[in-house]
N, C-alpha and C positions, 0 to 999 in steps of 0.2 A: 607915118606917124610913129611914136616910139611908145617902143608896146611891153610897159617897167611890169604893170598889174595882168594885165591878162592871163601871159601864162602862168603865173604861180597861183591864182584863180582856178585855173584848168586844172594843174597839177592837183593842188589841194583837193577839188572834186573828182579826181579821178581816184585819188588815193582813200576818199570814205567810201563811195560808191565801190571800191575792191575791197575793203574792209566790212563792208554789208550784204557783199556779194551781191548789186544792183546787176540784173543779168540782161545785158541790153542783147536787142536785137534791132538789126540796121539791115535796111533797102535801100536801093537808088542813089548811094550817098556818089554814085559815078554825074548823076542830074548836075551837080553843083558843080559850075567849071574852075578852074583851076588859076584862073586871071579876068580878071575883068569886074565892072560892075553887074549886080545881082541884086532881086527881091526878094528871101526868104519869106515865104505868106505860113505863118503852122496856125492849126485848131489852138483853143487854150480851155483846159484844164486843169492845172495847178499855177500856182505861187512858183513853181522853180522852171515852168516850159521853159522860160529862154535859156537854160542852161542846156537842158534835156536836146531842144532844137537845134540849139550851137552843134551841138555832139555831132549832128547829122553833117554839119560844113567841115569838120575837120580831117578827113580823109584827102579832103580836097585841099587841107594845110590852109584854109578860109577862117577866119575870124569876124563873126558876124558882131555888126553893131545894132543893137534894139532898140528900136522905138519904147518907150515906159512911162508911164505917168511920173510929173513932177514929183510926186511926193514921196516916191523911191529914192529921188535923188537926194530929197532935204533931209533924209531918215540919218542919224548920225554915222552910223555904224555900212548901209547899204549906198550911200550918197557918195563917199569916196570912192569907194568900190567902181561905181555904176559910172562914174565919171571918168576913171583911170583906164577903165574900158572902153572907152570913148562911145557909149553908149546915147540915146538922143533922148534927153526928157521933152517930154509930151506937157505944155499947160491946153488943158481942153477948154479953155476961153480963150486963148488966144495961139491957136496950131500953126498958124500960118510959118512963125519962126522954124518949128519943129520940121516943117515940109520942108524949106528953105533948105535945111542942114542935111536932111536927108539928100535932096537934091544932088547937093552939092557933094555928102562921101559918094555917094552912086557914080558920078560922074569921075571922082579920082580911085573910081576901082575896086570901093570898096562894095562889102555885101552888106544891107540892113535887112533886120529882120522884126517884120509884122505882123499882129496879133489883131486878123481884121476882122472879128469879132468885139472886139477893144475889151469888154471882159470876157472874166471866166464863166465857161458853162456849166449849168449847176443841169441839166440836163446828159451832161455825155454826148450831147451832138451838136453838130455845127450850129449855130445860132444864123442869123442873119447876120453880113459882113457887108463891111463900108468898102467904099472904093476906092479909099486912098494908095494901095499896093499898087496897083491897076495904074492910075495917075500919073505915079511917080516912076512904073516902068516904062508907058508910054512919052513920059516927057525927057525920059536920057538912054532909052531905046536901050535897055539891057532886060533879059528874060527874067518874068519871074514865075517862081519855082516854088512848088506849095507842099506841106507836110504834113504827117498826121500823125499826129503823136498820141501815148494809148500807155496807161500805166500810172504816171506822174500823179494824176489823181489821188494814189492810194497813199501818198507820202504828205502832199499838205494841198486841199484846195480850199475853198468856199465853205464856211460853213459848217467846217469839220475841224477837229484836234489835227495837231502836227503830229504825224508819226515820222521826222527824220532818220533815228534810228529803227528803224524794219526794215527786217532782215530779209532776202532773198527773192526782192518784190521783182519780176520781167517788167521792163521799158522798152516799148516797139516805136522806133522811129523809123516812120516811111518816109522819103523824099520822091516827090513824083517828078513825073517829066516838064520839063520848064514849056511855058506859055508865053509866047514873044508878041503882046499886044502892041497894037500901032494906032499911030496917031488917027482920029477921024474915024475908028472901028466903034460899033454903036455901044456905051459902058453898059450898058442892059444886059445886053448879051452875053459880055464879058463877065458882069459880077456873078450871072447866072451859070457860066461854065468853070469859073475857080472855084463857087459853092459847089458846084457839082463834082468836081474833083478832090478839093478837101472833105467832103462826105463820104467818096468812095475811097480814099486812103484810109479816112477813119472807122470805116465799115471792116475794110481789110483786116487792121490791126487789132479789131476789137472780135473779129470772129475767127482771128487765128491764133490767139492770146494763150499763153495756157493755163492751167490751173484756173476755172473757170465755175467756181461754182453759184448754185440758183440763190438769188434774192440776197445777194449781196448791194450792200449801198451804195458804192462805185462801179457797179453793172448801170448802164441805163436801162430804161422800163421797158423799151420793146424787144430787149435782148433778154428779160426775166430779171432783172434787177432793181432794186426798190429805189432809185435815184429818181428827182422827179421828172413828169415828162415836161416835152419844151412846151405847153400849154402853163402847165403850174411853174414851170422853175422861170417865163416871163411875168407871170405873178410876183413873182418874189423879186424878182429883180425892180420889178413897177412899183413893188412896197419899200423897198430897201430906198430907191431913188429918192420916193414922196419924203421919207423920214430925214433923209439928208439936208432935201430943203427946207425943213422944217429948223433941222439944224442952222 
């Protein structure tokens, strides 16, 4: 497909992130193969992962296409964007479309990238994740490959002001070793061993971080920091949901 937005996309954010001095740190970016279809699976923590996650594919000269809620796409200004990229909106009443398509890049080679969490953690740790990654690697039999991403937080999540401009923040992307699920393998298991592996790359990235100090609000709570834990921040999420429908 022809690819007019992406890279000047890419450009454009590599060139503020060098002007902010955004000081990334990369692992595993070898995991992500160099042809073929793929499942990026990352943690979510901010408003900007799928750009931060993309980061992690590009070594491998990959261009990951993300899954995102509709209403990224409708937004005037993020909607062109998100489409030129050939990105896949998400309507969560009716996914089936959105599987389809994913299906379908997967199958001609391309990489998408999954937020199976579906929101952001107001916790700092893995949440419970769906098993749509999983699904969609076992039904066109390409590896999928999970991330943990650690920093993005501090720039704009949930909840919090946008700090775009902050200067000198570390962004740790880990890419772990791909996981080649097959057809007929129990998804129990399976969801239960990606959570486990998205937990331990997020564990990695968050106790090797630097500049680390106590009872900051994007530390999470069992690491000393005042973010809530995942008891209270599914609270809020259960509050936030009720208000909607009320909407």
């Amino acid at each position: 497909m022809a690819e007019i937005v992406y890279p000047p996309v890419l450009l454009a954010a590599r060139t503020l992130f060098r002007a902010l001095d955004i000081r990334f740190h990369l692992e595993g970016t070898e995991n992500v193969p160099r042809s073929g279809g793929a499942v990026l699976v990352s943690n979510h923590i901010s408003y900007l992962d799928f750009i931060f996650a993309g980061f992690g594919a590009l070594p491998a000269k990959r261009l990951v296409r993300f899954m995102a809620k509709k209403e990224v796409f409708d937004h005037r200004v993020s909607g062109p964007l998100m489409r030129g990229m050939h990105h896949i909106p998400v309507d969560r009443g009716a996914g089936a479309g959105s599987y389809a398509t994913a299906l379908r890049m997967l199958k001609a080679g391309e990489v998408v990238g999954v937020f199976a969490e579906a929101t952001i953690s107001r916790s700092f740790t893995v949440k419970d994740i769906k098993n749509g990654a999983i699904r969609m690697a076992q039904a066109t039999n390409v590896p999928l490959i999970p991330v943990g991403l650690w920093g993005s937080q501090r720039l704009w999540t949930k909840g919090r002001p946008k700090r775009l401009t902050q200067r000198h923040v570390p962004i740790t992307i880990l890419v772990g070793e791909p996981m080649y699920p097959k057809r007929g393998e129990n998804m129990g298991d399976l969801t239960t061993e990606l959570h486990t592996r998205m937990s331990g790359l997020l564990d990695r990235a968050q106790r090797t971080y630097p500049e680390i100090p106590q009872g900051v609000w994007w530390q999470p709570a069992h690491l000393g920091g005042t973010a809530p834990t995942p008891e209270e921040a599914a609270e809020m999420d259960a509050a936030e949901a009720a208000n909607r429908r009320e909407d």
